[in-house]
NUDO-844076 format. One record per residue: x, y, z of N, C-alpha, C, O, CB in turn. Coordinates in pm, 1 decimal, m for minus. Each point is the difference from the previous one (the first is absolute). Glycine has a CB too. Example, Ala and Ser with C-alpha at 12.3 -4.5 7.8 and 13.67 -1.06 7.14 Angstrom:
<pts>
+----------+----------+----------+----------+----------+----------+----------+----------+----------+----------+----------+----------+----------+----------+----------+
|     n.px |     n.py |     n.pz |    ca.px |    ca.py |    ca.pz |     c.px |     c.py |     c.pz |     o.px |     o.py |     o.pz |    cb.px |    cb.py |    cb.pz |
+----------+----------+----------+----------+----------+----------+----------+----------+----------+----------+----------+----------+----------+----------+----------+
|   1319.0 |   m569.0 |    780.0 |    m89.0 |    119.0 |      0.0 |     90.0 |    120.0 |      0.0 |    103.6 |     m1.9 |     66.5 |   m292.8 |   m115.4 |     58.1 |
|    154.2 |    222.3 |   m196.6 |     82.0 |    119.0 |      6.0 |    m77.0 |    109.0 |     73.0 |     50.9 |    110.8 |     16.9 |     67.5 |   m173.6 |   m231.4 |
+----------+----------+----------+----------+----------+----------+----------+----------+----------+----------+----------+----------+----------+----------+----------+
</pts>
This chain:
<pts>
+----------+----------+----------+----------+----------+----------+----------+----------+----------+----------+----------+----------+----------+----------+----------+
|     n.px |     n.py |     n.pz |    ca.px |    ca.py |    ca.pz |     c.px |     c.py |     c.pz |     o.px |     o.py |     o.pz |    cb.px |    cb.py |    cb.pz |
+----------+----------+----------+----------+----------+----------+----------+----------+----------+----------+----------+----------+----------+----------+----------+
|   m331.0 |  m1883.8 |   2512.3 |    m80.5 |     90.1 |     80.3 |   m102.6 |     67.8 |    m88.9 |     44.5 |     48.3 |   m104.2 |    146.3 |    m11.9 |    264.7 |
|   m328.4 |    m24.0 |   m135.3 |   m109.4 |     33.7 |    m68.6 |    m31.6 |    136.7 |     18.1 |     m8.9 |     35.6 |    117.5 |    m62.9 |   m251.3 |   m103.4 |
|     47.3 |    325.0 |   m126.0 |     52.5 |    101.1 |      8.6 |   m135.1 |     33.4 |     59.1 |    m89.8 |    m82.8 |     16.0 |    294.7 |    113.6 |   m192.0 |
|   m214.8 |    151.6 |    220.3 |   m105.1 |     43.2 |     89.1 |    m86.9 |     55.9 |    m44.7 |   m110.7 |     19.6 |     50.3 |    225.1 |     m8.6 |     81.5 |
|    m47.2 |     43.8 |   m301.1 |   m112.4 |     75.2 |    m59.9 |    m72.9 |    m90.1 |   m100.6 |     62.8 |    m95.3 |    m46.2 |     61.4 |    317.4 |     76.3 |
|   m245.7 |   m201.5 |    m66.7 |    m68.8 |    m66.0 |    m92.2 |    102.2 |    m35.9 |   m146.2 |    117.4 |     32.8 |    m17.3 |   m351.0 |     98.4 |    136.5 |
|    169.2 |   m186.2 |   m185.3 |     33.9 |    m37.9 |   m123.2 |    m30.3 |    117.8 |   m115.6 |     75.6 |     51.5 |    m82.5 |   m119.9 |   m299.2 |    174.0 |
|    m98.9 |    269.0 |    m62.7 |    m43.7 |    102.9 |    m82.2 |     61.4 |    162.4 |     40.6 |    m16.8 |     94.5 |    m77.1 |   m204.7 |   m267.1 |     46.0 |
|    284.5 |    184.2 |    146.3 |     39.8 |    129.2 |      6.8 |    167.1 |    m12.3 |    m33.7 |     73.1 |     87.9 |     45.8 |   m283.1 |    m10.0 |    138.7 |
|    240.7 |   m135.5 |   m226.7 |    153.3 |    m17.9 |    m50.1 |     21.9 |     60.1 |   m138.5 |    m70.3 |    m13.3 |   m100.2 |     91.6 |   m207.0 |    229.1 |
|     58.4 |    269.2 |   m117.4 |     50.1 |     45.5 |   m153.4 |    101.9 |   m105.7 |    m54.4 |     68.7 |    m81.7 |     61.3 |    m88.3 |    345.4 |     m6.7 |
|      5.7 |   m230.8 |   m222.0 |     33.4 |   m148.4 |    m46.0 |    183.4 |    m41.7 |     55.7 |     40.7 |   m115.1 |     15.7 |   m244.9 |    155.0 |   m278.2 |
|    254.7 |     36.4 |    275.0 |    148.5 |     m7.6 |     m5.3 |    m14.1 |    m68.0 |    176.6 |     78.0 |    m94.4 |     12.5 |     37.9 |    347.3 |   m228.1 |
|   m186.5 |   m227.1 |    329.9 |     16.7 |   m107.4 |    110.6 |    m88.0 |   m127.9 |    m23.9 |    m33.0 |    m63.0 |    100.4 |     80.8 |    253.5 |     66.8 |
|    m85.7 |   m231.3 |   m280.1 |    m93.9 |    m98.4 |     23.3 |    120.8 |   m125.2 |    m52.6 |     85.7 |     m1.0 |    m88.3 |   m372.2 |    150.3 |     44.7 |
|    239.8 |   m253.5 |    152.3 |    120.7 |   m118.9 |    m50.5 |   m127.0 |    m87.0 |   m131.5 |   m121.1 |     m3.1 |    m21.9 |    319.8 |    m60.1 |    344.9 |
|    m75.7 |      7.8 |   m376.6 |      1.4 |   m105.6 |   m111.0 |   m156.7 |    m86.4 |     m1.3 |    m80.4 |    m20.6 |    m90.8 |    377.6 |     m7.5 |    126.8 |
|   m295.7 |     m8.2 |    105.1 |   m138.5 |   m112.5 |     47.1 |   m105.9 |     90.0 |     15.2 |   m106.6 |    m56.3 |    m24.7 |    225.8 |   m129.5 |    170.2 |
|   m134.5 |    322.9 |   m109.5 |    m99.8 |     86.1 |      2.7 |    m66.2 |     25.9 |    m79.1 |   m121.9 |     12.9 |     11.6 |    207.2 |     43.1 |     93.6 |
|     20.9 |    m33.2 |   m269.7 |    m25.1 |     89.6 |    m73.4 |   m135.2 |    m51.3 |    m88.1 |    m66.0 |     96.6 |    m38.5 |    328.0 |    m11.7 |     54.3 |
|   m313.9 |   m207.4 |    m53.2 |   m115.1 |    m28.7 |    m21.8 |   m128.2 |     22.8 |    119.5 |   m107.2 |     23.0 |    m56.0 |    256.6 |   m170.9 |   m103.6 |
|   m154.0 |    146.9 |    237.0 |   m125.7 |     68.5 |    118.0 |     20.0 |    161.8 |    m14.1 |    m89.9 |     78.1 |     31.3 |    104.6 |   m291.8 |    184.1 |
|     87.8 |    247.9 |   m256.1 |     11.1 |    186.0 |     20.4 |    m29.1 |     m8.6 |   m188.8 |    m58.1 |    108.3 |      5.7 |    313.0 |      1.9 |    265.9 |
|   m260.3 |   m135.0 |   m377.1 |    m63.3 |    m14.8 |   m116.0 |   m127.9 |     35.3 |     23.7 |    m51.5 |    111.7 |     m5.4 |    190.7 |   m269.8 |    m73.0 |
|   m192.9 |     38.0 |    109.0 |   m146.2 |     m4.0 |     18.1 |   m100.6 |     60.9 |     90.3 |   m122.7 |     m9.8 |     m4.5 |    203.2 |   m152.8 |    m70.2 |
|     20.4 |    249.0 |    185.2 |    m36.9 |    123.0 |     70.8 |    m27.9 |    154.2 |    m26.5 |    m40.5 |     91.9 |     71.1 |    145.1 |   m242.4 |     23.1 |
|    m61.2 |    138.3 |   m241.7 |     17.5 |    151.7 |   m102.9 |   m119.1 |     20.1 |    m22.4 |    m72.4 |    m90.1 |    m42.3 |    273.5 |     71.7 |    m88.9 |
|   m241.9 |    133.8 |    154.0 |   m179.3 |     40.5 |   m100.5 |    103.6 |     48.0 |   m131.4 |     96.5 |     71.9 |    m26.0 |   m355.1 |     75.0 |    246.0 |
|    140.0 |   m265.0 |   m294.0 |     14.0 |    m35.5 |   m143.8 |   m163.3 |    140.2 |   m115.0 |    m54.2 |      8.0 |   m110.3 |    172.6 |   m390.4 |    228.1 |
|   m117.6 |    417.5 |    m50.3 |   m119.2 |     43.0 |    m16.5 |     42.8 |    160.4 |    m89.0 |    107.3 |     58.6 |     14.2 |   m234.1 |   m215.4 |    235.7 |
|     51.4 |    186.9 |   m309.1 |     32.3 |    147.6 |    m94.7 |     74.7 |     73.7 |    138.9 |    118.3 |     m3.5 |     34.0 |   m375.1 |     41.3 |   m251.4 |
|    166.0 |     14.2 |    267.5 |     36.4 |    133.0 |    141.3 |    116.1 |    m94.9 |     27.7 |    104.5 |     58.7 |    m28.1 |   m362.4 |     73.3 |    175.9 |
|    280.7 |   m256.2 |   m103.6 |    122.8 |    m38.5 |     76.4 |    144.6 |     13.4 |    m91.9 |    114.9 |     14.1 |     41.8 |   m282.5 |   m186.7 |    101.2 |
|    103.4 |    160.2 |   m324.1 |    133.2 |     41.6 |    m53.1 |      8.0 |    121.9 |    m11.4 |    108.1 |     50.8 |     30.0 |    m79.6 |   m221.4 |   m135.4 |
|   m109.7 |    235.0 |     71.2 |     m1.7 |    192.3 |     m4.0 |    106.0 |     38.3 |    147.1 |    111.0 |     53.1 |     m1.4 |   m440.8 |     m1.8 |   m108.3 |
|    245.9 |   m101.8 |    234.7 |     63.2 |     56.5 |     98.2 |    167.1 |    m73.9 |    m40.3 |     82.4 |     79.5 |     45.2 |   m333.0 |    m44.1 |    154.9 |
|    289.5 |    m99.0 |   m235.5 |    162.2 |    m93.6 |     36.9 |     65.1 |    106.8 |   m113.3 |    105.4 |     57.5 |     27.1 |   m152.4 |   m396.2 |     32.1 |
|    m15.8 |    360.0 |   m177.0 |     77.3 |    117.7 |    m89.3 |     15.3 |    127.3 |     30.3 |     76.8 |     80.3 |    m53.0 |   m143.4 |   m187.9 |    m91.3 |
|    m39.4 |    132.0 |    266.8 |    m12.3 |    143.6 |     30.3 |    134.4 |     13.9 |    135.3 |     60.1 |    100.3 |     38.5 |   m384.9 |    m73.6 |   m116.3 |
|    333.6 |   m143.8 |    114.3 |     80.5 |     53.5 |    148.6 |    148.2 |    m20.7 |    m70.0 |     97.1 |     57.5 |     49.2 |   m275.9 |   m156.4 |    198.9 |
|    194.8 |      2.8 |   m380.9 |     75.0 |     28.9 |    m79.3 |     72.9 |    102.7 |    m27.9 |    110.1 |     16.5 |     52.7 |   m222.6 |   m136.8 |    m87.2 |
|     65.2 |    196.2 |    m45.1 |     12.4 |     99.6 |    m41.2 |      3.3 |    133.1 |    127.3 |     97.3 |     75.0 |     m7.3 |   m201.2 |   m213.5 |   m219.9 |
|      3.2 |    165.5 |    337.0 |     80.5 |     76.3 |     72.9 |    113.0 |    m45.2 |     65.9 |     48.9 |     77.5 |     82.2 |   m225.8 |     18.4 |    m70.9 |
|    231.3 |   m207.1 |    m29.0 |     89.2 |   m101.8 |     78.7 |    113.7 |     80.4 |   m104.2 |    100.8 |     21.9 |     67.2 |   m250.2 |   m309.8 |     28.9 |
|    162.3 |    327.0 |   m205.1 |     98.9 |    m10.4 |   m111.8 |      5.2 |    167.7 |     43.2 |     97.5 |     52.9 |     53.3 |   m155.9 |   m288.8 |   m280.3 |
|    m51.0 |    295.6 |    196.3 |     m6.7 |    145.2 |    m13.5 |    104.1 |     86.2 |     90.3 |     79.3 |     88.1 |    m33.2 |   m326.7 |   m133.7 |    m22.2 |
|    210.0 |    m28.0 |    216.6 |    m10.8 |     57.1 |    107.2 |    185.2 |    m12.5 |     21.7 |     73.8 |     80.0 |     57.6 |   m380.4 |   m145.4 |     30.8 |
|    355.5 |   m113.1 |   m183.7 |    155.1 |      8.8 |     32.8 |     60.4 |     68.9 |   m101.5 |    114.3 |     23.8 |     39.1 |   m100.8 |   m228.3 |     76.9 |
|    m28.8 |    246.6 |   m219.5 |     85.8 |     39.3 |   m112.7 |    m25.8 |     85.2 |    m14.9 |     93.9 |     79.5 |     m3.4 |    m58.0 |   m212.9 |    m86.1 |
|   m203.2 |    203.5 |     64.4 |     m1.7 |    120.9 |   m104.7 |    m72.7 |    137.5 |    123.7 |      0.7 |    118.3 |    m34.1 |    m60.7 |   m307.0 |   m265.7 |
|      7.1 |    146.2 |    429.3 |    m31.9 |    153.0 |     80.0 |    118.6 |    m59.1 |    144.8 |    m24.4 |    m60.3 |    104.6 |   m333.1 |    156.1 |   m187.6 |
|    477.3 |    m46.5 |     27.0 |    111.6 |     36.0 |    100.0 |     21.3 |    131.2 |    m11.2 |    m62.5 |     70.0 |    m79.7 |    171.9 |   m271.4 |     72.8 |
|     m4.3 |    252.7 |     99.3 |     28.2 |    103.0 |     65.8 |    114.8 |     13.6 |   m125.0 |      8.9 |     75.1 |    m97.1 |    m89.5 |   m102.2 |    393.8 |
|    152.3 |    m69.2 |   m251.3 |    169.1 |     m0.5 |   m110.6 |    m16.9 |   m114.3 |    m95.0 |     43.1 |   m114.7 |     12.1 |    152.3 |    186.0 |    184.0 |
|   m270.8 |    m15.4 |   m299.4 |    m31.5 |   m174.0 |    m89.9 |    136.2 |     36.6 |   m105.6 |     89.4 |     84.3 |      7.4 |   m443.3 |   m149.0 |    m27.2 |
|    322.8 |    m36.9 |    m74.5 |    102.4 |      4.5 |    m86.9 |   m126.7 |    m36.7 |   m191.1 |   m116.0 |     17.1 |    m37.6 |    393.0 |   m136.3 |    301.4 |
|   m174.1 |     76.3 |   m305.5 |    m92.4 |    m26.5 |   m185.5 |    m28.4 |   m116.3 |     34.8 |   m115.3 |    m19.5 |    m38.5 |    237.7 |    134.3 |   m178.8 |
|    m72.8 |   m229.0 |    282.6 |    m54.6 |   m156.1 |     29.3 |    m99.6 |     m9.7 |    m28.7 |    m34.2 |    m66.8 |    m97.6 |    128.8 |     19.2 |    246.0 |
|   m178.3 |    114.1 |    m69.5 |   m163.8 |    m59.5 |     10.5 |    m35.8 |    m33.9 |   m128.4 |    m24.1 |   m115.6 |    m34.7 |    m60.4 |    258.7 |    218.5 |
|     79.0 |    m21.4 |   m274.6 |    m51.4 |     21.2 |   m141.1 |     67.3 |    m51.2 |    m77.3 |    m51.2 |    m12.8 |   m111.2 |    m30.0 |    182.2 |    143.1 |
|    213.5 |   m218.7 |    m15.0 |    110.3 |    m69.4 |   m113.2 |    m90.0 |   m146.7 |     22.6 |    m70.3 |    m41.8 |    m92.1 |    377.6 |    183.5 |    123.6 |
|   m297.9 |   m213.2 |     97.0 |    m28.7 |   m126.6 |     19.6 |   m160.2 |    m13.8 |   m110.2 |    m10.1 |    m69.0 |   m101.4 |    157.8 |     55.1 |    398.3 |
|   m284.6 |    126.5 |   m218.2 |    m97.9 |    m92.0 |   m103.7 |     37.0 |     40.4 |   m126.4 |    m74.2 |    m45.4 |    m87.1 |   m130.6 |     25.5 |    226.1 |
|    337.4 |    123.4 |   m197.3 |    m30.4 |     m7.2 |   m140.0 |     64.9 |   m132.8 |    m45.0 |    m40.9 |    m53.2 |   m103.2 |     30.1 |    314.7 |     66.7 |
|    111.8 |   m318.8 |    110.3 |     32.0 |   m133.8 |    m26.8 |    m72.2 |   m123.1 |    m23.2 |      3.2 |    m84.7 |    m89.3 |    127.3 |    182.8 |    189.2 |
|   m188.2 |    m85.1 |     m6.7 |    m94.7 |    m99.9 |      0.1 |    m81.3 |     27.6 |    m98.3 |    m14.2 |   m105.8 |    m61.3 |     28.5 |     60.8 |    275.3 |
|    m91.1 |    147.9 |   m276.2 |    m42.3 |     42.6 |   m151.4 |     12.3 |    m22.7 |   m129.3 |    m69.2 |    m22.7 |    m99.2 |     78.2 |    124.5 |    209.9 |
|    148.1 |    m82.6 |    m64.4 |     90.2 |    m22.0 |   m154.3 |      0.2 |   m194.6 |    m43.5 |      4.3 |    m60.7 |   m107.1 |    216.2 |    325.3 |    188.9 |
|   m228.3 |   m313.1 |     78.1 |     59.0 |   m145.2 |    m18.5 |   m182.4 |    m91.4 |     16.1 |    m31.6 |   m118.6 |      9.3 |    369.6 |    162.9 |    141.1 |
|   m409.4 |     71.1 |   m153.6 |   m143.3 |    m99.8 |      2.8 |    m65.8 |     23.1 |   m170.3 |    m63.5 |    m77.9 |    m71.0 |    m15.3 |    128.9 |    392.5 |
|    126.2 |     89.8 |   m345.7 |     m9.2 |      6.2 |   m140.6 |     94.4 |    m89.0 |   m103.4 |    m34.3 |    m28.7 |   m114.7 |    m39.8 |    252.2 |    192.8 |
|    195.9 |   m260.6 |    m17.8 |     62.8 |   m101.6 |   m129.2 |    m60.5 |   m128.8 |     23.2 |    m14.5 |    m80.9 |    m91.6 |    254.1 |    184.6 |     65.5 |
|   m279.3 |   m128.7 |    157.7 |    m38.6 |   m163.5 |     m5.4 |    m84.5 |    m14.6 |    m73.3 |      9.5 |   m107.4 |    m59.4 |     29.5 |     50.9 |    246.6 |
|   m162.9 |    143.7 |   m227.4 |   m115.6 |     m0.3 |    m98.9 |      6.6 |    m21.1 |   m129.0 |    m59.2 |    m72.7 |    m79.8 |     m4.8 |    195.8 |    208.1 |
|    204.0 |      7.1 |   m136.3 |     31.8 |    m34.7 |   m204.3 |    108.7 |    m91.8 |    m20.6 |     41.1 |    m17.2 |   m114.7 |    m85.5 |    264.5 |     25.5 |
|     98.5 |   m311.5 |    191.1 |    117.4 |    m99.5 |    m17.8 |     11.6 |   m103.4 |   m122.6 |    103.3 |    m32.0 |    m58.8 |   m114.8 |     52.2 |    301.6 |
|   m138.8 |    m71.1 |   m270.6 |    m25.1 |    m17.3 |   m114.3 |     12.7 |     35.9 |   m111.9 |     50.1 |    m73.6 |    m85.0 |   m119.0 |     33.3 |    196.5 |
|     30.9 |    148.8 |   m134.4 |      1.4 |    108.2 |   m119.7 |    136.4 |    m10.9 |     m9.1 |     43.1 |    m73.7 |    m88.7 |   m239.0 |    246.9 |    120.9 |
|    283.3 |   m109.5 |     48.0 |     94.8 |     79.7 |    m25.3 |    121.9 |   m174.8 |    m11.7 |    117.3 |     21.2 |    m30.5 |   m220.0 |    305.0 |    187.3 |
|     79.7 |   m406.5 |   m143.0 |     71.1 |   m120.4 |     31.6 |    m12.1 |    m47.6 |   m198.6 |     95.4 |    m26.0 |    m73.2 |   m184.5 |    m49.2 |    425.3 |
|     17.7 |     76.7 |   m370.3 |     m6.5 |    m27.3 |   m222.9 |     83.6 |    148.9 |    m19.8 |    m10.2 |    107.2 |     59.7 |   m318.9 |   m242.8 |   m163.6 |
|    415.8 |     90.6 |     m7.8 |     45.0 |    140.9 |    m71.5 |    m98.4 |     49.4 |    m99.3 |    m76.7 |    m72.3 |    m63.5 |    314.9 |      9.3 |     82.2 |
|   m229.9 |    190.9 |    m26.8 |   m118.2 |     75.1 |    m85.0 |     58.4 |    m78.4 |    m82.7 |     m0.2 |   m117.2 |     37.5 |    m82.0 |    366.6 |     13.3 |
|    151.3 |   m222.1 |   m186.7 |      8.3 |    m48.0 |   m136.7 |    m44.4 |   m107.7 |    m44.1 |    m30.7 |    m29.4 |   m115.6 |    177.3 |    130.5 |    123.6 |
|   m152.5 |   m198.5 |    143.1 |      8.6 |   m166.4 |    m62.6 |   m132.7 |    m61.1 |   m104.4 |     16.5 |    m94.5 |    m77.2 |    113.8 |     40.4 |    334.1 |
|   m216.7 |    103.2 |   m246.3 |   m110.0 |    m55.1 |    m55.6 |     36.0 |     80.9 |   m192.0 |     m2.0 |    m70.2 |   m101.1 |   m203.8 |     49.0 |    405.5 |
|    220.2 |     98.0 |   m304.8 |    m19.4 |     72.1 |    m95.4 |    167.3 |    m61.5 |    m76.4 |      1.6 |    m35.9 |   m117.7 |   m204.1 |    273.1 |    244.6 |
|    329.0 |   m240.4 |    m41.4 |    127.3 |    m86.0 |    m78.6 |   m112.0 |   m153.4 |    m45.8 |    m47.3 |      1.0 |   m113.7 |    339.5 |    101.2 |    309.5 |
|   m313.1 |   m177.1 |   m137.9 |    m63.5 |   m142.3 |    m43.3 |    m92.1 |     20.6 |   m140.0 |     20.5 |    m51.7 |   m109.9 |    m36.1 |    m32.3 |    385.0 |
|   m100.3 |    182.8 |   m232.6 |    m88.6 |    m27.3 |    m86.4 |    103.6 |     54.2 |   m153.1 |    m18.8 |    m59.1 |   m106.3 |   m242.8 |     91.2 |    304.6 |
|    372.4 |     89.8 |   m188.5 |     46.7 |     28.9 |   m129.3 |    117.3 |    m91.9 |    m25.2 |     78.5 |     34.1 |    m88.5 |   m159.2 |    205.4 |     98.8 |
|    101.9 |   m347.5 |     53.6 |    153.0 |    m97.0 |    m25.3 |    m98.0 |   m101.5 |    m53.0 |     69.3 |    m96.3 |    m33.0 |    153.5 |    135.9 |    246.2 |
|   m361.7 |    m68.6 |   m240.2 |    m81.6 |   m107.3 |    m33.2 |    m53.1 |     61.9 |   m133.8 |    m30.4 |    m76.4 |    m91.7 |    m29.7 |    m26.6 |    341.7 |
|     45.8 |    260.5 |   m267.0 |     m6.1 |     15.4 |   m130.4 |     99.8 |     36.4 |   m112.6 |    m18.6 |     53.7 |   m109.2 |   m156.1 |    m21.2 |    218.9 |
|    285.2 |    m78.3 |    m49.5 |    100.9 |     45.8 |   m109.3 |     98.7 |   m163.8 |     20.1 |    122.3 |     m7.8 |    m11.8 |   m118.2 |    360.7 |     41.4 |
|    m79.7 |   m445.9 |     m3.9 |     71.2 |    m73.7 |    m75.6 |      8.3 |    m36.3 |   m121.5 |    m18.0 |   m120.5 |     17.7 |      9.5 |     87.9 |    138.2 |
|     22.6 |     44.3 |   m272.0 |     m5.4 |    m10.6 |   m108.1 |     70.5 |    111.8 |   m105.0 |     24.3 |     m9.5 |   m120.3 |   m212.8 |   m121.1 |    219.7 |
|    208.0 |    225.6 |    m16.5 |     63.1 |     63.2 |    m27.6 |    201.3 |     m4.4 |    m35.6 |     75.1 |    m32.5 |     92.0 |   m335.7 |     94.4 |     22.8 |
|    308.9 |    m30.1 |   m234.9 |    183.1 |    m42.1 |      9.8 |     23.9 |    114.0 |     40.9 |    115.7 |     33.3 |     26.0 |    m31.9 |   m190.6 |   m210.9 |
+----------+----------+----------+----------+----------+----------+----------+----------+----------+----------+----------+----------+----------+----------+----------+
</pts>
């Protein structure tokens, strides 16, 4: 049965499997169309977690999470070599010769 509402007015979670490329290519891709998708975002986030009546620390725990875990993906590198290692090699290469 072929549903009644458009494609483009569906939000992603009712759109089936076969849709989901025509509802892709229905998105304004455009600066304003991503500005606006971050903006309804974010009052989308604001409006459930952080301006309630009876909120709780969630709101602010969650983006500091997400903070903490967007800042390690960056230095994962860094922090993945042990400091010493370069500096053990280069002095285990000058003391061979040493008894």
């Amino acid at each position: 049965m072929a549903s009644v509402v458009p494609v483009k007015d569906k939000k992603l979670l009712e759109v089936k499997l076969g849709e989901l490329p025509s509802w892709i290519l229905m998105r304004d891709f455009s600066p304003s169309g991503i500005f606006g998708a971050f903006q309804r975002g974010y009052y989308r986030y604001y409006n459930k977690y952080i301006n309630v009546k009876k909120g709780s620390i969630s709101g602010i725990t969650m983006v500091l999470a997400c903070y903490v875990l967007f800042s390690y993906s960056f230095s994962y590198k860094h922090l993945k070599t042990p400091a010493g290692r370069s500096w053990a090699i280069s002095e285990g290469n000058s003391q061979e010769g040493v008894v």
